[in-house]
C-alpha positions in Angstrom: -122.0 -28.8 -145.7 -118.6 -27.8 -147.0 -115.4 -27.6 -144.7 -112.3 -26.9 -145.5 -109.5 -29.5 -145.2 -106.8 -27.6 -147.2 -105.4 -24.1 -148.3 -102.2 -24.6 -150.7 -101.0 -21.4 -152.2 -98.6 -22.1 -155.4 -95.7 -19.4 -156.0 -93.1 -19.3 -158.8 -89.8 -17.4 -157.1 -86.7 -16.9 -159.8 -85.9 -20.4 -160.9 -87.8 -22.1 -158.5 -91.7 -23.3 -157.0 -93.0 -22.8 -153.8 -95.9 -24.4 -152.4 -97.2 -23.0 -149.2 -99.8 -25.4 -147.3 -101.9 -25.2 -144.2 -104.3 -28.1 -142.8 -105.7 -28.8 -139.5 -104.0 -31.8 -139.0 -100.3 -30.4 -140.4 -100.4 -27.1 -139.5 -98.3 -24.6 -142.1 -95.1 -25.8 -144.4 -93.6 -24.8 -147.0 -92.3 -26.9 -150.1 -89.7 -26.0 -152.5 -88.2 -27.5 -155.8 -86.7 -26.2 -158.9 -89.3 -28.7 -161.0 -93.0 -28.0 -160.6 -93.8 -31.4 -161.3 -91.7 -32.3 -158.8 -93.4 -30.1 -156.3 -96.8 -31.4 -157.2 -95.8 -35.1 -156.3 -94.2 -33.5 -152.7 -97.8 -31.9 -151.7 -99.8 -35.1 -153.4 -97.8 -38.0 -151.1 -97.8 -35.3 -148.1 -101.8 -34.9 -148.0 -102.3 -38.4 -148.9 -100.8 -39.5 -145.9 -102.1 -36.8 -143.9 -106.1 -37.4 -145.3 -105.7 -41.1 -146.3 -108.3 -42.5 -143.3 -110.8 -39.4 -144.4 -110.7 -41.0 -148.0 -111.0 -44.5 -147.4 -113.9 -46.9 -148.1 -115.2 -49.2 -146.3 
């Protein structure tokens, strides 16, 4: 059975990225940053926090 943990919508505005992200557990936010790289390692340490005890083995 599938369930969705995540929705993260990825926008390019002018001379920046914008990330917009909704979970259950963080509700909606909104990242920003002129690098998309940069952007990309804001969402990935975010989530991993957020979902670390979903993803860890026992």
């Amino acid at each position: 059975m599938e369930e969705r943990m995540c929705s993260i919508e990825l926008l390019k505005r002018d001379d920046s990225f914008v990330a917009r992200v909704v979970s259950q557990l963080g509700g909606k936010r909104e990242y920003k940053s002129k690098g998309f790289e940069n952007l990309l390692e804001q969402i990935f340490f975010d989530l991993r926090e957020e979902f670390q005890e979903e993803f860890e083995v026992i």
